[in-house]
N, C-alpha and C positions, 0 to 999 in steps of 0.2 A: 643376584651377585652378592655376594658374603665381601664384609670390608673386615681387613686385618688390621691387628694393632701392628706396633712399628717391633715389637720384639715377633708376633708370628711371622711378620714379612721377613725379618732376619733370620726364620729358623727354615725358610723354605727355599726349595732348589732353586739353581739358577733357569730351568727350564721351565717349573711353575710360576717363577715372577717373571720372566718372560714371559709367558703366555695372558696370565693375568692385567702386563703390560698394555699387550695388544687389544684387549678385552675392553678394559678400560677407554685407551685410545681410541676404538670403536664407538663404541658408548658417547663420549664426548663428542665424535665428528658428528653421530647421528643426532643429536642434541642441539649442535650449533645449527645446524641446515632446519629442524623443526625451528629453531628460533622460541622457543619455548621452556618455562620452567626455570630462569635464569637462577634461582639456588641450589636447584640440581645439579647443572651444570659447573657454577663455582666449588661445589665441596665436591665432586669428579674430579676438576683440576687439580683439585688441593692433593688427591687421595693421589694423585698421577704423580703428583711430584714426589710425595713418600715413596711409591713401589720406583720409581725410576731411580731415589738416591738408593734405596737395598740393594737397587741390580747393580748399581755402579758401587756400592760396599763389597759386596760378595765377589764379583769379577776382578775389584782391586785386589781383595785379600788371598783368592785365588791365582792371584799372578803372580805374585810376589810370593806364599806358598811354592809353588811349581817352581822357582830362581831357584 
C-alpha cells in the first residue's frame, strides 16, 4: 500500500480516496483481530484520519461548488 502526503491525498478523486478509505479500514480491522504489531496499527489510524478529512474536504468543496 503506498501512503500519500496530505497535498497528494487532496489532488486525488473522490472515488480513489474512497477506495483507499476502505482499503485502509480493511487493513486496520484485520490488524485489531491479529492483535498484533500495535505501531502498525497506530500509524494506520493516524493515516485513516488524514484520507477521511480529504474525503470530507473534497465532498464539502464539492457541494458547495455544485450550490
Amino acid at each position: 500500500m503506498r501512503i500519500f502526503s496530505a497535498d497528494q491525498l487532496g489532488a486525488l478523486s473522490t472515488t480513489e480516496l474512497k477506495n483507499l478509505f476502505l482499503d485502509v479500514r480493511a487493513r486496520i480491522n484485520r490488524l485489531k483481530k491479529k492483535k498484533n504489531n500495535p505501531d502498525h496499527l497506530r500509524e494506520l489510524e493516524t493515516y485513516y484520519c488524514y484520507i477521511f478529512r480529504a474525503l470530507e474536504n473534497k465532498q464539502h468543496y464539492e457541494n458547495r461548488r455544485a450550490s
